[in-house]
VMD Tcl script that draws the C-alpha trace (Angstrom):
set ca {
  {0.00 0.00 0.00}
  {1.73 3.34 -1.30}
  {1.62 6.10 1.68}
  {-0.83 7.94 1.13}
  {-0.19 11.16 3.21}
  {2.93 11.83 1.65}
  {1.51 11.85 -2.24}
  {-1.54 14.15 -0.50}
  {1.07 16.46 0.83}
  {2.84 16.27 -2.81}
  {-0.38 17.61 -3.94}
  {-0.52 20.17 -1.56}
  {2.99 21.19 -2.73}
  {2.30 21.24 -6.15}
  {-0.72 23.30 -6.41}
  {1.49 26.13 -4.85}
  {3.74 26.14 -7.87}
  {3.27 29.11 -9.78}
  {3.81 28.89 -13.86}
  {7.70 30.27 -13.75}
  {8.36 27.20 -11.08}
  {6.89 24.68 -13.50}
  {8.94 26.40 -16.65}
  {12.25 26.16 -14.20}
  {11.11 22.03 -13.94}
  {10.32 21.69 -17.36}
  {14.09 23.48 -18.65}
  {16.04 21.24 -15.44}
  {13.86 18.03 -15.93}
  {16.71 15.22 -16.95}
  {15.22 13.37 -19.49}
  {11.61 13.80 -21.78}
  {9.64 11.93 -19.98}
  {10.59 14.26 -16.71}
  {9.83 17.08 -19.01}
  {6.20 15.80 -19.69}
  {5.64 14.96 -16.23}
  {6.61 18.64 -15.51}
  {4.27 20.23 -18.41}
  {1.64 17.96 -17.35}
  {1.54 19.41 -14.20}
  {1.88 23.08 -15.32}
  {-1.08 22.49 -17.43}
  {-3.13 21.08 -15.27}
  {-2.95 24.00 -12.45}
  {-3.15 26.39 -15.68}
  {-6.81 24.62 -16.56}
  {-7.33 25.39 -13.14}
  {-6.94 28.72 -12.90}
  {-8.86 29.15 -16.19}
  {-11.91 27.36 -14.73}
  {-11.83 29.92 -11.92}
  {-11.80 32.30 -13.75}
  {-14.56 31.16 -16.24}
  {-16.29 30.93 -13.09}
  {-16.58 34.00 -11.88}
  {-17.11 35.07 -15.34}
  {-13.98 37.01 -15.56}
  {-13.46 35.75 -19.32}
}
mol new
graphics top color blue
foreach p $ca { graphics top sphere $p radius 0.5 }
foreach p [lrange $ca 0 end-1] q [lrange $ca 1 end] { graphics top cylinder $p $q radius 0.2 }
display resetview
């Protein structure tokens, strides 16, 4: 069984990235599937900005 309160506080972690922390991942990731893993997650937090935005019709 994986511990699950340390990938919850990953998640925690990651949401407080902000988009020039992901780039700086992306441009020092070793290898392309590190990169992917990194642009995965800056896209995801992007999307969730945008839906916030939507949201509160702000768009």
């Amino acid at each position: 069984m994986c511990d699950v309160k340390k990938y919850l506080d990953m998640y925690q972690d990651i949401k407080t990235l902000q988009p020039e922390d992901t780039l700086q991942l992306v441009m020092e990731a070793k290898d392309e599937e590190e990169r992917d893993f990194f642009e995965l997650v800056g896209n995801f937090l992007l999307q969730q900005k945008q839906q916030k935005v939507i949201e509160r019709n702000l768009f």
